[in-house]
C-alpha positions in Angstrom: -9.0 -12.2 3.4 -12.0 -10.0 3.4 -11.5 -6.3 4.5 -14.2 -7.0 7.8 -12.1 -10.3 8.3 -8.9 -8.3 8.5 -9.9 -5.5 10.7 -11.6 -8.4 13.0 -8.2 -10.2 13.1 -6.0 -7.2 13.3 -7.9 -6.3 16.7 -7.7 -9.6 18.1 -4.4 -9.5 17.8 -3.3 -6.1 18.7 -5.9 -5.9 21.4 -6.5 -2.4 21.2 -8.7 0.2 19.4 -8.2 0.2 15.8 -7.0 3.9 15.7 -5.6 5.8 18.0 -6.0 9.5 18.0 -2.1 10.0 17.6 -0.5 7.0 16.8 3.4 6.4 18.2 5.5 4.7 15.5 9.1 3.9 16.8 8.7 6.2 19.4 7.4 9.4 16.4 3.6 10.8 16.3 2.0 9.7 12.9 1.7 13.1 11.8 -0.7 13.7 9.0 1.3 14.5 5.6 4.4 13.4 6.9 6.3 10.3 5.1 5.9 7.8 7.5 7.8 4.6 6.5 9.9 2.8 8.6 12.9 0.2 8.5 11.9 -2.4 5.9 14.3 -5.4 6.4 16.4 -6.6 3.3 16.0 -10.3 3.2 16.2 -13.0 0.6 13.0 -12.8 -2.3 11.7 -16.1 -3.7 11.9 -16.1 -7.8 8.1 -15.3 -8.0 8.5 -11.6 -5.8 12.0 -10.9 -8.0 10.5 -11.5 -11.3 6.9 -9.6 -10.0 9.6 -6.4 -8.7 11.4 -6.8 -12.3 8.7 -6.7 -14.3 7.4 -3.6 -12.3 10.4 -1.7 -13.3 10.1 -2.4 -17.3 6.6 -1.2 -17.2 5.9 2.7 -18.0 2.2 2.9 -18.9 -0.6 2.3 -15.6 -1.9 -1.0 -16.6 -5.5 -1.7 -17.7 -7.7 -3.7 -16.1 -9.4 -7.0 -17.7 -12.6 -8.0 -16.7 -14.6 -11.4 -16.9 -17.8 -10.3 -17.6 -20.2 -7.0 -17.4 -20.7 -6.9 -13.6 -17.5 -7.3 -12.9 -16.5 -3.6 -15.1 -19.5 -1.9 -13.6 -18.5 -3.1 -10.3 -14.9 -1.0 -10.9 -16.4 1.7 -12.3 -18.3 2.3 -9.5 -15.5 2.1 -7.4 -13.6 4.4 -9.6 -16.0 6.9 -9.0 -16.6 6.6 -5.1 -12.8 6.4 -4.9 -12.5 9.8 -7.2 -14.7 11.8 -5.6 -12.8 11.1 -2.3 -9.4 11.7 -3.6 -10.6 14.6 -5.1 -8.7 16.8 -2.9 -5.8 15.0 -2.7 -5.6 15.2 -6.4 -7.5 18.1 -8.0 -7.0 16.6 -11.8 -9.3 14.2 -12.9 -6.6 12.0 -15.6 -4.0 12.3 -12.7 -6.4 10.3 -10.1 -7.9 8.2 -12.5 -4.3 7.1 -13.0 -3.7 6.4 -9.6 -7.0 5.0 -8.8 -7.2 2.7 -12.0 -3.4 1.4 -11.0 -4.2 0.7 -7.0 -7.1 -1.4 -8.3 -4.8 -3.3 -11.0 -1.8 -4.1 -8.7 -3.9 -4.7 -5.3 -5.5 -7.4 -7.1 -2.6 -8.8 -8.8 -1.3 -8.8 -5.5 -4.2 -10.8 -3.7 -4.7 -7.7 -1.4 -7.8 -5.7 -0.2 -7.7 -2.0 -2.0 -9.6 -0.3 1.1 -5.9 -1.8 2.9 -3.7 -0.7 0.1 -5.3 2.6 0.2 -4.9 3.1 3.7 -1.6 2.2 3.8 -1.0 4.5 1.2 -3.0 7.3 3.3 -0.3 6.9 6.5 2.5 5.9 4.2 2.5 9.5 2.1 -0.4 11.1 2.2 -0.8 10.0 -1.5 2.2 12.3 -2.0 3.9 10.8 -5.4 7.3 12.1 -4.5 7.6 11.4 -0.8 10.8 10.7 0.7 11.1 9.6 4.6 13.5 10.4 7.0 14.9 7.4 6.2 14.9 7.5 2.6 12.1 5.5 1.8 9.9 7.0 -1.4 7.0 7.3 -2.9 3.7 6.6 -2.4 4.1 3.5 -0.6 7.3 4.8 1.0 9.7 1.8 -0.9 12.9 1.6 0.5 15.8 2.4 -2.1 17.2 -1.3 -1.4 14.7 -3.2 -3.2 16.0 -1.7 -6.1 19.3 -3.5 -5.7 17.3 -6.5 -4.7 16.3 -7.2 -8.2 20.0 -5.5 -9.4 18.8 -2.2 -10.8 19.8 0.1 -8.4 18.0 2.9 -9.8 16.0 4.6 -6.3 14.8 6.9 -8.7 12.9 4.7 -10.2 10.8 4.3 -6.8 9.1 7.3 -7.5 7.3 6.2 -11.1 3.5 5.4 -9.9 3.2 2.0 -11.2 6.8 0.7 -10.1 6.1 2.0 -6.5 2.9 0.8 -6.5 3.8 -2.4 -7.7 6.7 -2.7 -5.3 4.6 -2.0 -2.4 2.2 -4.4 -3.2 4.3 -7.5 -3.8 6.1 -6.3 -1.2 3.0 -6.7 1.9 2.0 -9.4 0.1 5.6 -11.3 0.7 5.4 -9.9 4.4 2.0 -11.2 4.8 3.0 -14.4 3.4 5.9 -14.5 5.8 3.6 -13.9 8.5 1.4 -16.6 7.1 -1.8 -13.8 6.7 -0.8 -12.4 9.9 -2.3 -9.1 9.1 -1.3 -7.2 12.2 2.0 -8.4 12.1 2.4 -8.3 8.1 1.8 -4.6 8.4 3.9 -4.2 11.2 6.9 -5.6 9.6 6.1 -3.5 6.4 6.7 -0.5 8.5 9.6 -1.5 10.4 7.5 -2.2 13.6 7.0 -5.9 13.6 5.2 -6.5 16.4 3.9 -3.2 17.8 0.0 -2.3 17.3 0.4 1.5 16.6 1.0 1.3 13.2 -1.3 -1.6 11.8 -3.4 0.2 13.9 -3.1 3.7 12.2 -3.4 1.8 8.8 -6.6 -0.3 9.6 -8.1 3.1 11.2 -7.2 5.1 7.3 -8.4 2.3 5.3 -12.5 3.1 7.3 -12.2 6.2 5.0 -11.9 3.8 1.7 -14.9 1.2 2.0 -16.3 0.3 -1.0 -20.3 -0.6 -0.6 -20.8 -1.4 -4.2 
């Protein structure tokens, strides 16, 4: 689903603004900088998300890109660089958020998902904090709870906090919500966070992914 096509849906569903000002999350302000993740839900993975989390776990270096054809490379490039400059201050050190940057790209798309969304969630999720931990004990960038860990019989939380294996999890992680929630965006997010079926937080997501439109 296109980024335009998700906010449009997202609205319809949560019929309300896409942002509030400060966003309630189980019953707690959105605070900027603060590790925001909620309850994920352990359930039972299908064989594809399993092997996608295990594989994550083995894997140490950020992964390259491939691209078809010319376009497609100087499409990312550009990208790299309209993302860099805005995650400048963030992260001061160019190899550091070239790093990040290069690996939301990979696993967004691996993942089938919008990287303005992954970004966003990322924004509300940690502040792009690499070593967040939540009330709750979720970690990392995209605030991964320590039980997916066990899920594919690691156990290593620690782990959680390595950029691509967080990132990785995350990813295949909305994706498997918002394939529960058959593309449900509003409610995919919401049951990311913990919140299934309460606007504030797909709504505080949608509203941090505006900052990380891509024009081309």
């Amino acid at each position: 689903m296109a980024f335009a096509d998700s906010v449009t849906a997202a609205g319809q569903l949560s019929r309300r603004k896409c942002l509030l000002a400060l966003p309630l999350v189980g019953g707690q302000l959105l605070l900027p900088g603060l590790a925001q993740a909620g309850a994920q839900i352990e359930e039972p993975l299908i064989d594809s998300v399993r092997t996608a989390l295990s594989s994550a776990v083995a894997n140490q270096a950020p992964p390259i890109p491939e691209f078809r054809d010319t376009e497609s490379r100087l499409t990312y490039l550009r990208w790299l660089g309209a993302m860099s400059d805005r995650l400048k201050k963030k992260k001061p050190e160019w190899q550091i958020r070239k790093e990040f940057l290069q690996t939301v790209w990979y696993e967004s798309k691996r993942a089938g998902l919008d990287t303005t969304l992954v970004l966003g969630l990322i924004q509300v999720e940690s502040n792009f904090r690499k070593f967040a931990v939540s009330n709750v004990g979720a970690r990392g960038y995209m605030q991964v709870m320590p039980f997916w860990t066990r899920v594919i019989g690691d156990g290593d939380p620690g782990k959680l906090f390595h950029m691509q294996t967080n990132l990785r999890f995350g990813c295949v992680i909305l994706r498997h919500y918002l394939d529960r929630e058959r593309g449900d965006l509003f409610m995919g997010l919401g049951r990311y966070n913990g919140s299934r079926g309460k606007s504030p937080y797909p709504d505080a997501v949608l509203g941090a992914s505006k900052n990380w439109v891509f024009a081309g």
